[in-house]
C-alpha positions in Angstrom: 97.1 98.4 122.6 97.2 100.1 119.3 99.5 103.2 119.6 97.9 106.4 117.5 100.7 107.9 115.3 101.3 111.5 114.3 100.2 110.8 110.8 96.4 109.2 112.3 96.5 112.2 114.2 96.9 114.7 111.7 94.1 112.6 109.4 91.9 113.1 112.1 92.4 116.1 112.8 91.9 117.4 108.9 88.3 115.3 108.9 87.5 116.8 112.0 88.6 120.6 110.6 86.1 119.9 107.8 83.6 118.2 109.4 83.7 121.6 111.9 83.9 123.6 109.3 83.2 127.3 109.9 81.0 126.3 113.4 81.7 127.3 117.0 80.3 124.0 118.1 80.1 120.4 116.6 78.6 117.1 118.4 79.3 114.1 115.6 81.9 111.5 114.5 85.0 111.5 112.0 86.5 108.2 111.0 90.1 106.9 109.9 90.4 103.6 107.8 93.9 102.1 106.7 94.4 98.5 106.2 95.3 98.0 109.7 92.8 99.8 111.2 89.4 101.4 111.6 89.1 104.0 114.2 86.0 106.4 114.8 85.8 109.6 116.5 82.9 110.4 118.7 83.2 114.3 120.0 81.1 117.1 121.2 83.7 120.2 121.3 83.3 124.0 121.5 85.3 125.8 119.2 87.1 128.9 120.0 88.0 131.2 117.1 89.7 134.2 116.5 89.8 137.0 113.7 93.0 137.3 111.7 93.3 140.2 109.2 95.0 139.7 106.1 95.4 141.7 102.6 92.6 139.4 101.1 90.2 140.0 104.1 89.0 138.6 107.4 89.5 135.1 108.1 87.9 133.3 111.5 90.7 130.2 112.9 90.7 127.8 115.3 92.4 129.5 118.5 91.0 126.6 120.9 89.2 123.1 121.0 87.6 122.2 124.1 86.3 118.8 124.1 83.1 118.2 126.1 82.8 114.8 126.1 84.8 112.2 123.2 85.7 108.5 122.6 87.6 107.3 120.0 87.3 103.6 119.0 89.6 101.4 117.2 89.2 98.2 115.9 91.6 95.6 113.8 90.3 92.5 111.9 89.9 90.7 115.1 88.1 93.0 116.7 88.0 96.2 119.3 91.1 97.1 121.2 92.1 99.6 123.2 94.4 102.5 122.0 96.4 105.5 123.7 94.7 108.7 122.0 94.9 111.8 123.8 92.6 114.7 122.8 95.1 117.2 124.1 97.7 115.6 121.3 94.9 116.1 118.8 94.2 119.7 119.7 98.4 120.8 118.9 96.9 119.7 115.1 93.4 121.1 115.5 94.8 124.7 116.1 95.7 127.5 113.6 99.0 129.1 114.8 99.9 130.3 111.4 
């Protein structure tokens, strides 16, 4: 069982932030590729923002991810093999909290 780090995490999690962009909703796949591994991302999620005010202007963050439905897959040179992901772990990187 491959163990997901806090670095693959957090690379996730930024491909996911720009795949999601400025949207309250996304339904597609991110990937991670070292030379150990190959892992992709399969999500459907709502989005949850909220409005910060700053001297510059308005911004819209991430105050919440909830995952509909998701699957991450990881493979190594010999193949698929089960991993321990948890979208909740994911989400703690997702999140604006600034």
């Amino acid at each position: 069982m491959i163990e997901i780090s806090e670095q693959i995490y957090r690379e996730i999690a930024a491909s996911l932030r720009e795949a999601i962009g400025a949207a309250d909703y996304f339904n597609g796949a991110v990937e991670y590729e070292s030379e150990e591994l190959y892992a992709r991302l399969v999500t459907t999620a709502i989005i949850y923002r909220r409005e910060e005010i700053l001297p510059e202007g308005k911004r819209r963050v991430i105050a919440d991810v909830v995952p509909v439905w998701w699957e991450l897959r990881t493979e190594q040179t010999f193949g698929e093999v089960m991993n321990d992901f948890s979208f909740a772990e994911l989400k703690q990187y997702l999140i604006d909290d600034e």
